[in-house]
N, C-alpha and C positions, 0 to 999 in steps of 0.2 A: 570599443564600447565596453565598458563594467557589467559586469552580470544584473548590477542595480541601475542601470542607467535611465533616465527618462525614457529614451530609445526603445526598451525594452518592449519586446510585444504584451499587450494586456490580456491579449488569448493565448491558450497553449492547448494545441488537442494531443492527449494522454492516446498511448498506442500500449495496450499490453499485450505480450505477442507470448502466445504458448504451443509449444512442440513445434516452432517454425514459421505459424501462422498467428494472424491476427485475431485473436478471441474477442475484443473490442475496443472502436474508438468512442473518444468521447471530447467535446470542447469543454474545455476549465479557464479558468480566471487565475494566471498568474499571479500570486502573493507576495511570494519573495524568490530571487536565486543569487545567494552569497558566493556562488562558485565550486561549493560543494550539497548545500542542502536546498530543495526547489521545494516549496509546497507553493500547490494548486486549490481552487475551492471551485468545486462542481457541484451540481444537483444529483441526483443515482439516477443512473446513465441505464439500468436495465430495464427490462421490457415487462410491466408490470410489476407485481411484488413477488418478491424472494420469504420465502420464512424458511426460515433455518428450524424453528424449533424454538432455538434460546433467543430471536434475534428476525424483526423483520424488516427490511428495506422495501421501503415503497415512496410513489409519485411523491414528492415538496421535500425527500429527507436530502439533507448536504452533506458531502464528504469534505473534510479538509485533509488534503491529502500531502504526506510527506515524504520526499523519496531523499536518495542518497545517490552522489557519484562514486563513494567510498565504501559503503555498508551493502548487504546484502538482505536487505528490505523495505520495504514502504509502511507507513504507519498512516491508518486511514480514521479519523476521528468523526465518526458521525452523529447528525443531529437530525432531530426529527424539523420537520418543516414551521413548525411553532418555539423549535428552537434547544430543544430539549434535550440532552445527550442522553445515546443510547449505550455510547461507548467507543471500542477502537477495535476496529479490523487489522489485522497486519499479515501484508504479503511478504512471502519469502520470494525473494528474487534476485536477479542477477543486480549488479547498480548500474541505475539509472543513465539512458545517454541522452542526451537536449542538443537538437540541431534546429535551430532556430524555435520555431514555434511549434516545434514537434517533440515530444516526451515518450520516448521509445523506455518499457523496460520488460523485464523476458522473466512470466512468473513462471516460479519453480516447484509448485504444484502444494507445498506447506503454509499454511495459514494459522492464526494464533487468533482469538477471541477475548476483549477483555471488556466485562460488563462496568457501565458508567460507575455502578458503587466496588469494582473490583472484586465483589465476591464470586462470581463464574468468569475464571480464564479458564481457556480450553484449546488442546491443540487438536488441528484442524487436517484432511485430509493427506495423513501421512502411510494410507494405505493408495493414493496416487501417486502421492510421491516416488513409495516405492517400486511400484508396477511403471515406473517410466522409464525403469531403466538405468537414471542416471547415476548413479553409481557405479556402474558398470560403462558408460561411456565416458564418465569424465568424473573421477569419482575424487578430484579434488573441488572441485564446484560442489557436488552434495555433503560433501566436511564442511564446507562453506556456511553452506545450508541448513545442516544441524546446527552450528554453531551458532548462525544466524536463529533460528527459533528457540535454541536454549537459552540465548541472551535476552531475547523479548518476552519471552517467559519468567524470565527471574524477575527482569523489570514491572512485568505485569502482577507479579506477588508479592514484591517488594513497596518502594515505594510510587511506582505507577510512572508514566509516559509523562509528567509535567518539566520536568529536566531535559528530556529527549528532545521535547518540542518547543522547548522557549524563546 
C-alpha cells in the first residue's frame, strides 16, 4: 500500500512523547503522507486555554500540523475557529515515526513562534532545553536541534513557512 493510497487511515492520533513519556495524545485527520512529509489537521487538543502572552490557543482553534521522517521538527500552522491565522508554532523534535495510525514524535523541548504578519518570531523554551540535559547525553541529537531551530528561524525572518509547506 502507497503512503497516499485510498487504504490509507483518515484518522491518525498524534503521540508526542517527552523525556520518555507521553505528554499527549490527540486524534488528527490525516491530510497527506508522501513518505516523507505527513501533515495532520486537529482541533487544540489542550485542556482549556493556553496564553502564552504573544499567542492564545483555545476551544474551535485548528492546527495543521506538519511533521517530517527526515527534519528535526514539526511546523504547526494555527487558525482561530472562524478561521483566522494566528500563525505557526514549530516543535524541535526528533523526526517523526508513523506506524499505522499512530504518529509518534519525541519533543526536544525547543520551540520557535511565528506571528501570522511575521513581525514577532521568537525562540521558545531553550532554557528547558538546556536543563534537559541533552547535550550531555546525546549531544549530537541537540546539534541537531540547534540546527533544527536556527534553520526555522531564518525561514521564519526570511521569507516565511509558505515553501516549507506547499
Amino acid at each position: 500500500m502507497s503512503a497516499n493510497s485510498a487504504e490509507t487511515p483518515a484518522g491518525l492520533d498524534v503521540v508526542l512523547v517527552k523525556a520518555g513519556r507521553t505528554k499527549i495524545r490527540y486524534a488528527g485527520e490525516l491530510l497527506h503522507d508522501d513518505g516523507t512529509r505527513i501533515a495532520v489537521r486537529a482541533p487544540w487538543a489542550g485542556a482549556g486555554v493556553r496564553d502564552f502572552g504573544f499567542v492564545r490557543f483555545e476551544a474551535g482553534d485548528v492546527f495543521t500540523e506538519y511533521y517530517w521522517r527526515d527534519r528535526w521538527y514539526a511546523v504547526k500552522e494555527v487558525r482561530s475557529g472562524t478561521g483566522v491565522l494566528k500563525g505557526w508554532y514549530c516543535d524541535i523534535t526528533r523526526p517523526a515515526v508513523r506506524t499505522g495510525a499512530e504518529l509518534v514524535v519525541e519533543d526536544l523541548d525547543l520551540d520557535l513562534w511565528c506571528s501570522a504578519d511575521g513581525t514577532d518570531v521568537r525562540r521558545l523554551d531553550e532554557d528547558e532545553f538546556a536543563a534537559s540535559g541533552l547535550a550531555e547525553r546525546d549531544p549530537e541529537a541537540a546539534a541537531a536541534a540547534l540546527t533544527a531551530l536556527d534553520g526555522l528561524e531564518r525561514l521564519a525572518r526570511g521569507d516565511g513557512f509558505a515553501d516549507l509547506l506547499a
